[in-house]
N, C-alpha and C positions, 0 to 999 in steps of 0.2 A: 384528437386528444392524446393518442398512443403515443402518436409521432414525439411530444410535444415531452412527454412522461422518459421516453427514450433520451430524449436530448439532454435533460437531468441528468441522468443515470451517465450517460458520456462524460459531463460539463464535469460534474461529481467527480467520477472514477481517475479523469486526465488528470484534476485539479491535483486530488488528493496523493495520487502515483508522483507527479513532478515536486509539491510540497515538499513529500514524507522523504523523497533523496537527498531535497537542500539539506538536512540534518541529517538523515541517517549517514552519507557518506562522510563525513569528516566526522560524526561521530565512531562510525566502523572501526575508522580508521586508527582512531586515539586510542578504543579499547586494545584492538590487535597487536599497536605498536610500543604504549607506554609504558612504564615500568613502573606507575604509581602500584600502592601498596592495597589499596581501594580496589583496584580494576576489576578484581575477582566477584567482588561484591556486586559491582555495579551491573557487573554482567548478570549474575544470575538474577537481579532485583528487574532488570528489563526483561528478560524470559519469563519473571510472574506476573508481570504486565499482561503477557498473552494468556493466563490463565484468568483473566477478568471477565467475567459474563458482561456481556452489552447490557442483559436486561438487571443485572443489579444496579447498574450508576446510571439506568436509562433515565427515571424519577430525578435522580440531580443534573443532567443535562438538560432534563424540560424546563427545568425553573431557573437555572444559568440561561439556558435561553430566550426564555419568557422575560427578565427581566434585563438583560439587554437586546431584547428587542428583533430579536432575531429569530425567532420560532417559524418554520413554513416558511425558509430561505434557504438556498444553495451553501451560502456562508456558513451557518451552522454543522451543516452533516460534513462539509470542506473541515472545519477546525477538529468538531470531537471524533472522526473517524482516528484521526494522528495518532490518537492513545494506543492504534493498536496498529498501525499502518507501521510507523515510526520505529515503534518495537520488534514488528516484524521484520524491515529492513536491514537494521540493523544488524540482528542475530546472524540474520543468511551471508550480509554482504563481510561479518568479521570472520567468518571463515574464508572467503577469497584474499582478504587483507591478508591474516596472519600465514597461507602459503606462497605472499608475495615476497620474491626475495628482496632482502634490506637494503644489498648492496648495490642496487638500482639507485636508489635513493642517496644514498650517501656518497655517491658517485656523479649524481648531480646537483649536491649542495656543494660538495668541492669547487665544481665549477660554477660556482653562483648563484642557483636558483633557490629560493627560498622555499618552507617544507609546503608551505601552501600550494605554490605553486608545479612541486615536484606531484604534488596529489595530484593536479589536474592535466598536466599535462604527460606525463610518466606512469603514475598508476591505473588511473582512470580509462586512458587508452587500451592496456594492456586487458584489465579485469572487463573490459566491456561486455562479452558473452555472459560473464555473470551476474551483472548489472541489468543487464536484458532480464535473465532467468527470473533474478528475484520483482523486476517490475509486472512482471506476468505471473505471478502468486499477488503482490499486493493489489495490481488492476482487478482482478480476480474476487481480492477478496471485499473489496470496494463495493464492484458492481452487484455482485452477490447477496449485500447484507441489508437484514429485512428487520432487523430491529432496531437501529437509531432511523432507520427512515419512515416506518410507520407511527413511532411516537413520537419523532420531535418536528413532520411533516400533516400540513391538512391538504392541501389541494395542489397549492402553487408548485412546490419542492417535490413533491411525488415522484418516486423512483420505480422502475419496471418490476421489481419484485415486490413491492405493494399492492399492483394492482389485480393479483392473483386474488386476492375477497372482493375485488369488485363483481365477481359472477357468484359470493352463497347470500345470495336472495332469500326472503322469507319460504318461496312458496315450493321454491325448487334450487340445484345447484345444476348451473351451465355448465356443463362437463367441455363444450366443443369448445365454446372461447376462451375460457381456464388454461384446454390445451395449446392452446393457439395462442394466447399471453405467456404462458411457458417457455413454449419454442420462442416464442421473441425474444425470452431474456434470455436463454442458453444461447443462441445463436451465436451473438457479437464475440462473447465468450470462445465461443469454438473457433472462430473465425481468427481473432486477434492471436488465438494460440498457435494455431495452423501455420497463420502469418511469420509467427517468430519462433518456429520450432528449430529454426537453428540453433540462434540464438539461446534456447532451451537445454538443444542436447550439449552444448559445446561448455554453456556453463553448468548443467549437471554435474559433466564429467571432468571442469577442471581442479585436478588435484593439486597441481604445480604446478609452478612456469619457469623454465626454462631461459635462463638466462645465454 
């Protein structure tokens, strides 16, 4: 059953990490680079995005998704994590934007490529160490979070940091398997980081880039 509760916690964490860049990146992008008069706004209003407790809007995601039908599904914890997923990408990946010099860009619109496509092929390239960094804070904070998966999860959807109350029992608490469901869920965690510490240090420390 552990195996099974893991596999969740993975399906989850991939889903929601690959979602939450479709938009954050071309969203990053428009904050850093636009010159709307809004922009300033909109920024700080997704920074209080991250100041939202899970467990105050937990109660209105139960019954969003009790009533479509989706309660104690993968789908679920995949859509409402975005609130903060989304948010978070954003913030980190508009600081890689706005040290990205312009004149890349407008260097290859002259030559025909259109701004979309100067995103993906021109920016995207370049900011990639900090596209990494920031997936490894949102992976992070996915596999981590213990309150939309204990209330809006019964059995099926079950993610590895729920299953930490499976050992306080009436009559005693299981200290040894507690530990040992613990260590499961930090491990992947260490491992994935370990994995991409380059990746990590190189976009910590990108300040600017160098044309």
């Amino acid at each position: 059953m552990i195996f099974s509760i893991a596999k969740n916690s993975l399906i989850i964490s991939v889903c929601v990490t690959f979602s939450s860049f479709l938009f954050a990146i071309p969203g990053a992008y428009g904050l850093s680079k636009t010159r709307a008069h809004y922009k300033g706004i909109l920024t700080y209003f997704i920074l209080l995005l991250q100041m939202v407790s899970p467990i105050a809007v937990v109660i209105v995601f139960f019954i969003i998704a009790q009533s479509l039908h989706i309660l104690d599904t993968l789908l679920s914890l995949i859509i409402f994590e975005q609130m903060w997923t989304i948010p978070l990408a954003i913030w980190f990946l508009r600081g890689y934007f706005i040290n990205f010099p312009t004149v890349l860009v407008e260097s290859a619109q002259i030559d025909g490529l259109s701004l979309l496509k100067c995103l993906y092929k021109i920016v995207i390239p370049i900011i990639a160490p900090g596209i990494m960094a920031t997936a490894i804070f949102v992976f992070i904070r996915v596999w981590n979070d213990f309150v939309l998966a204990f209330f809006l999860t019964i059995f099926k959807a079950r993610t590895l940091p729920t299953t930490i109350d499976f050992y306080l029992v009436y009559t005693q608490i299981e200290w040894g398997l507690m530990f040992a469901a613990a260590t499961l869920t930090t491990l992947p965690v260490v491992i994935f980081a370990v994995l991409n510490r380059k990746y990590f240090a190189r976009g910590g420390s990108m300040g600017a880039v160098k044309g």
